[in-house]
N, C-alpha and C positions, 0 to 999 in steps of 0.2 A: 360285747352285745351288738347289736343292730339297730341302727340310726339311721333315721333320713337327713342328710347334714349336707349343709349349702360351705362352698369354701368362699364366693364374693356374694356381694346384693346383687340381685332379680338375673344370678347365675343359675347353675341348671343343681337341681335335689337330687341326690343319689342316695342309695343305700349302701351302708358303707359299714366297717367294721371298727368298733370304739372300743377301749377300754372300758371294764366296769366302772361303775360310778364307787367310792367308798363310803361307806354309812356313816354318818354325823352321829356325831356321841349322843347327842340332845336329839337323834332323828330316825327316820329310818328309811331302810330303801324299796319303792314299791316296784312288783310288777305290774308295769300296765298292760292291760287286757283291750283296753278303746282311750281313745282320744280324736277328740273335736277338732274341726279343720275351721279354724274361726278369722275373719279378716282382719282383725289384730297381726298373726301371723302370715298374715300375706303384708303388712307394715314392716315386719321385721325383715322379712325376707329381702321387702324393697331398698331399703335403708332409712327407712322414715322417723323408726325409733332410736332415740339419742342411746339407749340403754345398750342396743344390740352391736355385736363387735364379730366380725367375723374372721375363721370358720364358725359356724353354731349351727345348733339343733331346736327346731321350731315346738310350736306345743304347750298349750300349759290348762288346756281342758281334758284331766285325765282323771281316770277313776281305774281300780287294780285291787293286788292284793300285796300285804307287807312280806317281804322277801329275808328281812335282814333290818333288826333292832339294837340300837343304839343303847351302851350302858346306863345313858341317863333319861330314856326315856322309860316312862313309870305305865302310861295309859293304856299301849296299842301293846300289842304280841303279834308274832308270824304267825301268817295267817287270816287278820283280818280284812274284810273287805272296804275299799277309803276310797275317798278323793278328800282334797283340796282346792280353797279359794285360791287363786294365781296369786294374788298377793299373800308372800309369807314373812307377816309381822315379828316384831323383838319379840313382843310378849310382857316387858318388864319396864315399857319407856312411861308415862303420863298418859299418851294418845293410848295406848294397849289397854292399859288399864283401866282407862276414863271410857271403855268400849270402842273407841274408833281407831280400831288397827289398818283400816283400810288411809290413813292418815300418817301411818309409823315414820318415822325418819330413818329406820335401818330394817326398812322392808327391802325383800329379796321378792323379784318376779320372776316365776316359773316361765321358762322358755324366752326372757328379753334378758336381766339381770345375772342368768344362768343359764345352760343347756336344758333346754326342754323336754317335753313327755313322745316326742315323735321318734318316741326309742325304746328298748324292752325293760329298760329299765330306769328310772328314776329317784334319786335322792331327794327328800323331804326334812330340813332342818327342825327345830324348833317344833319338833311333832304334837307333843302336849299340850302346844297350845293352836296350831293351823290345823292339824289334821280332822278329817270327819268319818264316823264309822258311816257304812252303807247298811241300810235296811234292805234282808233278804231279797223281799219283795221288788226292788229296785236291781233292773239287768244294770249291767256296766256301760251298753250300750247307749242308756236312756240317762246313766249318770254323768258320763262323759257330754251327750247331747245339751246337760243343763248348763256342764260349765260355767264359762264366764256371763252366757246370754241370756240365760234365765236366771241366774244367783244376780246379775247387775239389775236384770230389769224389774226382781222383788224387791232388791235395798232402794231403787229408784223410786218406785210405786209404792213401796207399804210402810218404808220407812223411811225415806226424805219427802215426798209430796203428800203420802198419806192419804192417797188415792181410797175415796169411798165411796158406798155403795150407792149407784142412783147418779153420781159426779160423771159428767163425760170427760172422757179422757181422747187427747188428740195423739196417734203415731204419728209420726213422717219420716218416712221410710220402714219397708217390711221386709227387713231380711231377720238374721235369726235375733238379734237385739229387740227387734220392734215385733215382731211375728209373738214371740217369748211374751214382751208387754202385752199384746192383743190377747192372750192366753191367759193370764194370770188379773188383768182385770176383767176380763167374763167371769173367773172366781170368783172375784170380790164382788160381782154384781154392779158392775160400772160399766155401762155404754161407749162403747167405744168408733169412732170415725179413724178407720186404717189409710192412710195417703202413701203412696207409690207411684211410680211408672211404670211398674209391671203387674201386667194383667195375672198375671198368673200367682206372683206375690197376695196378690189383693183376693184373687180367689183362695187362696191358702188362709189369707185372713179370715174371710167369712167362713171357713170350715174350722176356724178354732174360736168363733164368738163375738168376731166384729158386727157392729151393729148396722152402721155403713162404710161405706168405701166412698175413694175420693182418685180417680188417677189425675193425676199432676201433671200429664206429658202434655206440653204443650200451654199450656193452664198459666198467664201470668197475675190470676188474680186467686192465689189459694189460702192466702189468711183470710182474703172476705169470705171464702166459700167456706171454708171451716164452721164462722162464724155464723154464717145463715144455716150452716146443715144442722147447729148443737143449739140453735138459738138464741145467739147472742156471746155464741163462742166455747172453747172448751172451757171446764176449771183447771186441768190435768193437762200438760201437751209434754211430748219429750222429742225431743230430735235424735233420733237413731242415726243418724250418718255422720254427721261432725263436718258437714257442708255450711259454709255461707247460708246457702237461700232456704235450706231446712232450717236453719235457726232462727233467720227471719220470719221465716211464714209460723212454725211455732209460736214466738212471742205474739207474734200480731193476729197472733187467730185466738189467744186465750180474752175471756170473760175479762171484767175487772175482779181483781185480787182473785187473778190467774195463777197458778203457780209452774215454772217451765222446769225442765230437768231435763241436763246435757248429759245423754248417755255416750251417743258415739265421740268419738277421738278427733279432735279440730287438729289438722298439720296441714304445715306449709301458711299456705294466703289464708288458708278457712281459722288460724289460730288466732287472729284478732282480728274478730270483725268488727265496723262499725254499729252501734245499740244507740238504738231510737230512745235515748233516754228521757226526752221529756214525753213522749207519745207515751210509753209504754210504763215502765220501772216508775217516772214520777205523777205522770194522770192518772194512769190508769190500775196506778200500784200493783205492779205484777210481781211474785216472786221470781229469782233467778238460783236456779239448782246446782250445785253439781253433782255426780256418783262418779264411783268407782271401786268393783268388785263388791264384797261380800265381808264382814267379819265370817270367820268359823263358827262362830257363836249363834249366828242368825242362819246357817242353812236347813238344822232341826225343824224352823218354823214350815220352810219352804218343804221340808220333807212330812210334814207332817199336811200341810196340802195336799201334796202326790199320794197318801197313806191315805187320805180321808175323798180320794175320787174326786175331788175340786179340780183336779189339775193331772193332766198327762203328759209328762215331757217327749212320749216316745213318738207323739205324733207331727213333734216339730223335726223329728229325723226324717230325712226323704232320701240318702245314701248312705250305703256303707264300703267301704274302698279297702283293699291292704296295701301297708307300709309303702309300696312299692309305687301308689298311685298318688303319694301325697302334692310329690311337685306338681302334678299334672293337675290336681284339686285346686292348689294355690297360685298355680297360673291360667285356671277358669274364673281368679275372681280379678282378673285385669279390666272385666265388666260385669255388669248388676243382672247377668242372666238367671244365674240362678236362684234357688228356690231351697227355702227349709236350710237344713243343718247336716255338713255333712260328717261321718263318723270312721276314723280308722280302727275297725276291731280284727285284724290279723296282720300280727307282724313276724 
């Protein structure tokens, strides 16, 4: 098959010819049709991720069809149309069972943990319990676009903050993490203030339901401003980037009994920051969140959003690129030019 597969970190992506993947008893192996070029995968690329060992193959927002089924898989037949959450859970550990397989201790992460979807084909262990069928109605394009950046920023918002209707919610940072948030709380009927340094992010925001915008460039006072634009501050803030000063200005721009949710990925310096803990966590009792990924179990809900016209993921797509163009995608994001979400459907 056909892979885009790096041999060092932040060396050059080629297409290259691999061995098939072999199907997992318990699994099976999809064709993918599109996959999301997401800035996770420009981490891995760099070496940033402990998990990733190189040579590899990047990727793990894919959506396809089942190629080749596993004797012990009961649910899926060749044929059907899937994706999967990047994290793929035991299935049978306590965390799995207790619903929070996003938690597993013998999770496998698609494209860090293992070779990824930026290739024609892909194995899927433990299918009966990660896998998800796709609804018709739903192109591959727009399924791949949800990924990890819409499936984190619903368990972030609907099921660990709990984000409600009328509650203002703060982004900081709008790429497809936070852009995805601004999207999915106009759903829920929650006001939102999108912050950025790109103008063009932020207009992207207001065309999917931000309430206001905030650019940041230059701005060393934007937790106060948060708090004078929502009144007194958000209830809801998430830090999309995994930066220092988005986390600070987050905590410090939320209400009292604020609740903040770390979506994007802290490395390096930004992994322990210092927290204002008596300002924040103990006066002004704020929650402190984390997310990461999606169970399987919770994407039905997110699709039954998309089914019910609340929610369009295809407008968070702004490219579509083939195989060929992916290292060139992933070394566009050595800065925050871009905009939207960008999608490999021809490989």
């Amino acid at each position: 098959m056909r892979a885009a597969l790096f041999e060092r970190f932040g060396g050059p992506i080629g297409v290259v010819e691999v061995p098939d993947p072999s199907c997992p008893p318990d699994g099976v192996v999809v064709r993918v049709e599109a996959c999301g070029v997401c800035r996770s995968d420009w981490h891995a690329w760099k070496g940033a991720d402990p998990d990733v060992a190189a040579p590899h193959v990047p990727g793990h927002e894919f959506a396809g069809v089942i190629e080749a089924v596993g004797p012990e898989c009961r649910r899926f037949q060749v044929g059907d149309r899937v994706t999967a959450p990047f994290i793929l859970a035991c299935g049978q550990c306590p965390d799995c069972l207790g619903g929070d397989p996003t938690v597993c201790d013998r999770q496998q992460v698609i494209g860090f943990t293992a070779w990824g979807a930026y290739a024609e084909l892909l194995p899927v262990p433990r299918a009966d319990f990660n896998l998800v069928r796709l609804p018709e109605a739903i192109g591959f394009v727009e399924a791949a676009g949800m990924g990890c950046r819409v499936t984190t920023a619903f368990r972030g918002l609907v099921d660990r903050a709990r984000l409600a209707p009328g509650e203002w919610l703060a982004v900081h940072g709008c790429g497809g993490v936070g852009l995805s948030a601004v999207a999915i709380a106009a759903a829920i009927g929650a006001p939102v203030l999108a912050i950025d340094v790109n103008e063009g992010a932020l207009e992207m925001a207001r065309s999917l339901g931000a309430t206001l915008t905030l650019n940041a460039a230059g701005q060393d006072k934007v937790a106060e401003a948060v708090r004078d634009l929502t009144g007194g501050g958000a209830h809801v803030s998430i830090d999309a980037l995994g930066v220092t000063e988005t986390f600070h200005n987050s905590i410090r721009g939320l209400r009292k009994l604020g609740r903040h949710v770390q979506i994007g990925m802290p490395l390096g310096r930004h992994a322990e920051p210092p927290i204002p803990l008596l300002e924040t966590v103990y006066s002004r009792q704020i929650a402190i969140l984390g997310t990461r990924g999606i169970p399987a179990s919770r994407v039905p809900a997110l699709l039954e959003m998309i089914a019910a016209g609340r929610l369009d993921p295809a407008r968070l797509v702004t490219k579509r690129i083939p195989l060929a163009e992916a290292g060139d995608a992933l070394a566009a994001m050595d800065g925050y030019a871009g905009v939207g979400i960008t999608v490999i459907d021809r490989f």
